[in-house]
N, C-alpha and C positions, 0 to 999 in steps of 0.2 A: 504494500500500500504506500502512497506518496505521500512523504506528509507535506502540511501544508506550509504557506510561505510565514516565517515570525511572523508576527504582528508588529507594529511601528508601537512605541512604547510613548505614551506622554501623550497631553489632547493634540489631536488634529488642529493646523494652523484655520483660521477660521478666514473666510475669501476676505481681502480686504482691510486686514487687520493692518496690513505694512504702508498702506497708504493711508489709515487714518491714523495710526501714529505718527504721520510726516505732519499729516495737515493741524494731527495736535498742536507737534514743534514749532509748526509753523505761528500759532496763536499765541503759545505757552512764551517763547524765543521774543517776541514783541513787548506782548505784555509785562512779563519779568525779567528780562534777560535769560544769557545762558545759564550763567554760572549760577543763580535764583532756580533754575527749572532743574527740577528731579527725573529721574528716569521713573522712583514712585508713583509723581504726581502723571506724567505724563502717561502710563498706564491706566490709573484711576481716570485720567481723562477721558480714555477712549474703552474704558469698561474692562480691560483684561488683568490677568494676574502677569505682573510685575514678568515672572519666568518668560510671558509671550514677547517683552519686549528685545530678551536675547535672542527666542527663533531668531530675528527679523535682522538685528544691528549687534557685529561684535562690539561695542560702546558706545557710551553718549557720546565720544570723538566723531564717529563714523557717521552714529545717525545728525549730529550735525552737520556735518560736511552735503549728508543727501537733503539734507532740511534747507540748506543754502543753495543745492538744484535743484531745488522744486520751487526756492522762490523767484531764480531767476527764471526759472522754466516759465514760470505763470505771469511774469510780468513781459517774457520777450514777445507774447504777440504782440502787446500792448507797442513797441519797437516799433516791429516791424509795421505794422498797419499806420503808424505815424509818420514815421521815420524813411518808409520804403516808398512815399505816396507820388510818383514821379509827374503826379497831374498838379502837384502842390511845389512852389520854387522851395526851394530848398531851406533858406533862411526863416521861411514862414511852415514850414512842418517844423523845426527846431521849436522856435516861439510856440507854436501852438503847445507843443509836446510838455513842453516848462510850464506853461500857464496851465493848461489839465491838472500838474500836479500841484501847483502850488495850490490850486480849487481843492483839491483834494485834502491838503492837509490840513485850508481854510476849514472846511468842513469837520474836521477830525479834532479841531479842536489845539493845532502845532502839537501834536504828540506824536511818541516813538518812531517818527524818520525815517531813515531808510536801513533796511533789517541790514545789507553786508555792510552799510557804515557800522551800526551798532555792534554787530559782531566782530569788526575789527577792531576798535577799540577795545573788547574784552579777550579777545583770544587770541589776537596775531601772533604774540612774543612767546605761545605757550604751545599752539599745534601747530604743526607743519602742516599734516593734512590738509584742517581747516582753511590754513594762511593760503598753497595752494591751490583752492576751491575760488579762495575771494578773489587770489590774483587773476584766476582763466575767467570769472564773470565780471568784474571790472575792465578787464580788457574787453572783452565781446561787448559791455555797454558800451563803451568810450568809442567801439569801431563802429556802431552804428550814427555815433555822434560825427565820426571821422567823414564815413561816405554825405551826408549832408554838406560839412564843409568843404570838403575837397570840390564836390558839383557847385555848391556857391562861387567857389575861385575859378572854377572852371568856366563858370557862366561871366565872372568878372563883375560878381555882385559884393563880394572882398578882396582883400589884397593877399595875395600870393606872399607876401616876402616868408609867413614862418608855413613849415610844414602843416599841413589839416592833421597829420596824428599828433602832434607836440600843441595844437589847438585844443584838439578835441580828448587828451586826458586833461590839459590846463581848466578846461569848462565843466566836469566831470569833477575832478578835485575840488573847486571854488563851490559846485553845488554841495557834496557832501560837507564841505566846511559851514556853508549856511545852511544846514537839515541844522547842524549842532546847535549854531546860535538860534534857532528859532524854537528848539526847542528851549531851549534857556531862558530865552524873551517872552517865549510865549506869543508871539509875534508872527505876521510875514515881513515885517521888515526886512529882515536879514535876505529874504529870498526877491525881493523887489527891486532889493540894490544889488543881488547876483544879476537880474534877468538885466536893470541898467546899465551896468560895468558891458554884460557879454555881448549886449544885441547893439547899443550904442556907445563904443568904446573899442573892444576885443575886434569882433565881427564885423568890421566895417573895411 
């Protein structure tokens, strides 16, 4: 007689579990920071015994780093559908793109900013992983800010003299510098005088 195949030992992963853990991170990582969010709490978030949160992530290192591509995942259509619009000149899908957000945060009340700033601040000097993660999604942000400027100079709508990628991290830097102060201020001021420096000053 044959016998039959072991049995898998421990519950069954339940469908879904590994993407509502992200999307926990993803609230939990805002709201409290990282170094604040528990692997506990984040289980208790999404209903399971703490054990399901290993199936899924060998560490809270790991599932951070997948918690930072999922946020960029979900914000790059928002990119692309702006950013890519070739029916829109180029300098004016930029603007549009900054003023969405800054509506956005108007609305939010200036709070918790933008999650790979925040998470640089608390984790750079400590994961590689992580640090890693922010560097390859900070570049891919800034390279969609790059192909806009590049087509503006190309059009002869700014001036050529510096590079579109040595532009387009300098505009990317100067915004996450103002998410900080406006969190601080409580304010949009700080982002009112990024979009003034960059659209009449920088970009010109």
């Amino acid at each position: 007689m044959k016998s039959s195949p072991a049995a898998r030992r421990g519950p069954k992963p339940k469908p879904g579990t590994r993407d509502n853990l992200v999307k926990a991170g993803l609230q939990m990582f805002y709201a409290e920071g990282y170094a604040a969010t528990g692997v506990q709490g984040i289980a208790e978030r999404v209903g399971v015994p703490k054990g399901s949160f290993y199936n899924h992530f060998a560490s809270k290192e790991v599932f951070g780093a997948d918690v930072l591509d999922a946020y960029f995942n979900r914000n790059e259509d928002k990119l692309r559908s702006m950013l890519c619009d070739a029916e829109i000149a180029p300098l004016a899908r930029l603007e549009a793109y900054f003023d969405e957000l800054i509506e956005a945060f108007r609305a939010a009340g200036f709070v918790r900013g933008c999650l790979l700033g925040n998470i640089s601040a608390e984790v750079a000097d400590h994961s590689a992983l992580m640090r890693e993660r922010l560097v390859k999604h900070f570049a891919a942000w800034s390279g969609y800010f790059e192909t806009c400027i590049a087509q503006a100079q190309d059009d002869g709508a700014i001036d050529s003299r510096m590079p579109a990628e040595l532009l387009a991290r300098f505009v990317l830097n100067s915004w996450e510098g103002a998410l900080l102060r406006m969190r601080a201020d409580r304010s949009d001021e700080p982002l009112l005088e990024f979009k003034s420096i960059v659209f009449s000053v920088l970009l010109t």
